[in-house]
N, C-alpha and C positions, 0 to 999 in steps of 0.2 A: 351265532351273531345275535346282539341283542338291539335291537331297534325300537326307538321312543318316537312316537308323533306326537308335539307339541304342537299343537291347535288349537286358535281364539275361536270360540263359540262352538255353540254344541248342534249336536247333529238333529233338526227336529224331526225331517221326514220321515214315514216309518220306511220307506223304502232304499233309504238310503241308508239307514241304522242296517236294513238285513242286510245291506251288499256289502259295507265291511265288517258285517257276523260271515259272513259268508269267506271272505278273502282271509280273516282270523283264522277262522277255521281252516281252510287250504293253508296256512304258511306254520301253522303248528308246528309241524316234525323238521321245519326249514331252520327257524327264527320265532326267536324270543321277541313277541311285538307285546307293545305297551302303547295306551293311548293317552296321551295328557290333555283332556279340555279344559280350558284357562278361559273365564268369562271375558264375553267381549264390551267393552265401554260403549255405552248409551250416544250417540251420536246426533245432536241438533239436526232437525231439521234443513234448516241454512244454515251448516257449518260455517264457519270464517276457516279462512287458510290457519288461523293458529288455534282453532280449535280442533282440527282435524290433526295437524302435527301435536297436539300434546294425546290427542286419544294414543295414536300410534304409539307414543312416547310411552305411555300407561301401560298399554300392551305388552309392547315390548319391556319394559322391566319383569311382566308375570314370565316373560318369556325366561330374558336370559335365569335369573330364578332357580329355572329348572333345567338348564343345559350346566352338566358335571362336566368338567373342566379333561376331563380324559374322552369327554365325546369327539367323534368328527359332525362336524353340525351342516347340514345342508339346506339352504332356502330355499323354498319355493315363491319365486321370484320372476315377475311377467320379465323384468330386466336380464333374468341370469343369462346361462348358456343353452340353447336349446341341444341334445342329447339325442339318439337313437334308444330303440329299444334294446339292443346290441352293444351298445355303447356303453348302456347302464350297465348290464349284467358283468361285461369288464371291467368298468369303477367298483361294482360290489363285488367283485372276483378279487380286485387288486388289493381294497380295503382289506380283506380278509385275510388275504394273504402277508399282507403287511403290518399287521398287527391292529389295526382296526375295528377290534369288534362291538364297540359298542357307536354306533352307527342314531345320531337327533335328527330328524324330520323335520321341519318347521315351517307350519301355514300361517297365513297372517289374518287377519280379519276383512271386514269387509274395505279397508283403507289399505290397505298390503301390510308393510312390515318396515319397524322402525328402524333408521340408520344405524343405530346400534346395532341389533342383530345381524344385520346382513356383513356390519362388520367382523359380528363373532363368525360368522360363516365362514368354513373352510370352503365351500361351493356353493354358488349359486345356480340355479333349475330351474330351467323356463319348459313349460308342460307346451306351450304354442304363445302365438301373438293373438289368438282370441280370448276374449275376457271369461271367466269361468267362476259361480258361486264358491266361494270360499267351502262350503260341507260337500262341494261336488270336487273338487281336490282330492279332498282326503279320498274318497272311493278309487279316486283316479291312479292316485298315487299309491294305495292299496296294490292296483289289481298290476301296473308296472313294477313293484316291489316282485309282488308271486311272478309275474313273467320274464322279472332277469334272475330267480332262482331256478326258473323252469328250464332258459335259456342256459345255463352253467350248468343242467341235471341232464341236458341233451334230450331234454324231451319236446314229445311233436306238440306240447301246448301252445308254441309260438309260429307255429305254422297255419 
C-alpha cells in the first residue's frame, strides 16, 4: 500500500518530528508512507470571514495539486465521520482488497480545509469533537495508520 500525508504546515516541534520518525520507521515493512508538507498562508491577525475563506482557498489549491487522480483521498475533518480503531483497520483492509492501494491523507491548516478538497474526498475522518493542533494530527494519524496495520497482522499492539 502506498500512503501520502498531504499536510499544510511543517512540523516544528522536535518532539513531535521524533514521534512520526518513530511511527515511519514501524510502518516500513507495512506501507510505503510519504509525507508532503505544503506551506501554510500567513493569516491576519483579525482575519475577516473572507480573508480566512481565501487562505483556505490557497491551501487547498497546494493541496488538490498533489492528490493523483487514482488516489482514495481521505480528510481529516472535525465535520467527517467519527471511526473506531477497528473500524479503520477494516476500511484499510477493504481498500486493499479492492484495489486501493494508493491511499492521500489530508490535514488542513490551522483554518481546517477548503471546500474543495473535502469535495475531492472519497471520506471524511473525524479523530474526536475536540479541537487538536494541526502537527498534533499528523502523529495522531501516524500512530492509528500503524495500529489498523497491527489490528489486520493480529498482533497484541492493540491491546
Amino acid at each position: 500500500m502506498n500512503i501520502s500525508i498531504i499536510a499544510v504546515g511543517k512540523l516544528k516541534e522536535k518532539y513531535l518530528k521524533q514521534a512520526v520518525a518513530e511511527y515511519e520507521k514501524r510502518m516500513k515493512n507495512l506501507a510505503n508512507i510519504s509525507i508532503i508538507e505544503l506551506p501554510d498562508e500567513k493569516i491576519p491577525e483579525q482575519a475577516s470571514e473572507k480573508e480566512m475563506l481565501q487562505t483556505k482557498q490557497k491551501e487547498g489549491e497546494r493541496i488538490l495539486k498533489k492528490i493523483q487522480d487514482n488516489m482514495y483521498v481521505i480528510a481529516l475533518d472535525p465535520q467527517g465521520e467519527m471511526i473506531s480503531s477497528e473500524k479503520t483497520a477494516e476500511k484499510m483492509d477493504y481498500l486493499a482488497l479492492h484495489g486501493k492501494s494508493k491511499l492521500a491523507f489530508i490535514i488542513g491548516g490551522s483554518l481546517g480545509l477548503d471546500q474543495s478538497v473535502l469535495q475531492r474526498a472519497d471520506f471524511s475522518w473525524s479523530f474526536s469533537k475536540l479541537t487538536f493542533p494541526h502537527q498534533l494530527i499528523r502523529v495522531m494519524l501516524m500512530e492509528q495508520l500503524y495500529r489498523a496495520f497491527q489490528i489486520n497482522r493480529g498482533s497484541p499492539y492493540h491491546k
